[in-house]
C-alpha positions in Angstrom: 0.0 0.0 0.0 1.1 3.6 -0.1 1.3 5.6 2.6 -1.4 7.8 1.0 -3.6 4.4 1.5 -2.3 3.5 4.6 -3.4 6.7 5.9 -6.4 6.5 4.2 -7.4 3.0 5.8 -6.8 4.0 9.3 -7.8 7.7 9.2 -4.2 9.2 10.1 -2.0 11.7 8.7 0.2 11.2 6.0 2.7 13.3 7.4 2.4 10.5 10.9 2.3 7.5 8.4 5.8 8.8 7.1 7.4 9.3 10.1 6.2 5.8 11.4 7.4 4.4 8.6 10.8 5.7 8.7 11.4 4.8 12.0 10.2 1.5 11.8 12.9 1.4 8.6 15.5 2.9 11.0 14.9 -0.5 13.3 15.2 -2.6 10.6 18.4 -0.9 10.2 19.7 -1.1 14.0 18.7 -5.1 14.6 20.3 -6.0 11.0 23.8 -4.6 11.2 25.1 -3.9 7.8 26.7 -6.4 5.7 28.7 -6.0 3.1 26.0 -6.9 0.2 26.9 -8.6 -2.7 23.6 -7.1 -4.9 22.2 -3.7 -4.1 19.3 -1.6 -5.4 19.1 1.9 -5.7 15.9 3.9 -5.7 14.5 6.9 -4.1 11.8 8.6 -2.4 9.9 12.0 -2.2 9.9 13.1 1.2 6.9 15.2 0.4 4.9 16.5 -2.9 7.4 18.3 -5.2 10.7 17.3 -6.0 12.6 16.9 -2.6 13.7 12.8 -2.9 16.4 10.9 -0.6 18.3 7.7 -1.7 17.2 4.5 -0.5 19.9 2.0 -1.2 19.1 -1.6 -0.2 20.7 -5.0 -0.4 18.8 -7.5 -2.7 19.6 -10.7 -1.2 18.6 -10.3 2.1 15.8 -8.0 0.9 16.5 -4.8 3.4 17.3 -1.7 3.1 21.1 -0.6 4.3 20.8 3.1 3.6 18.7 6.3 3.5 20.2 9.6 3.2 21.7 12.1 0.8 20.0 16.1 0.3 18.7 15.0 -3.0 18.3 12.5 -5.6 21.9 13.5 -7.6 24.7 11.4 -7.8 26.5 13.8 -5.6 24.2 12.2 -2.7 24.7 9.0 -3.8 28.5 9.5 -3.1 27.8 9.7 0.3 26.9 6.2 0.2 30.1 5.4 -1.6 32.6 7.2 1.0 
């Protein structure tokens, strides 16, 4: 579902949906310590209508995500996940 739905379906914010899903993300995150991945995915995600995204980098195998940051969607951000 989208968060749009999920907010929907139990008459909450979007804006609370987001942030619960984040943190439930940055869990994921802390009980799975990163690995060094041997496939990764790249996407990203609009923090909010416009054109304000974040990289979500994940590891394919074990089907998680290992990353979320950068100020944008460029490859500059992106970099930061490199260094």
């Amino acid at each position: 579902m989208t968060l749009k739905d999920v907010a929907q379906e139990f008459k909450l914010d979007w804006n609370t949906v987001k942030t619960l899903d984040k943190e439930y993300m940055q869990e994921q995150l802390r009980r799975y310590p990163i690995a060094a991945p041997g496939v990764i995915g790249i996407d990203e995600v609009s923090l909010r209508k416009g054109h304000t995204y974040r990289i979500v980098v994940s590891d394919l195998e074990r089907r998680r995500p290992i990353w979320f940051g950068g100020k944008d969607g460029s490859k500059e951000s992106l970099d930061i996940f490199y260094q």
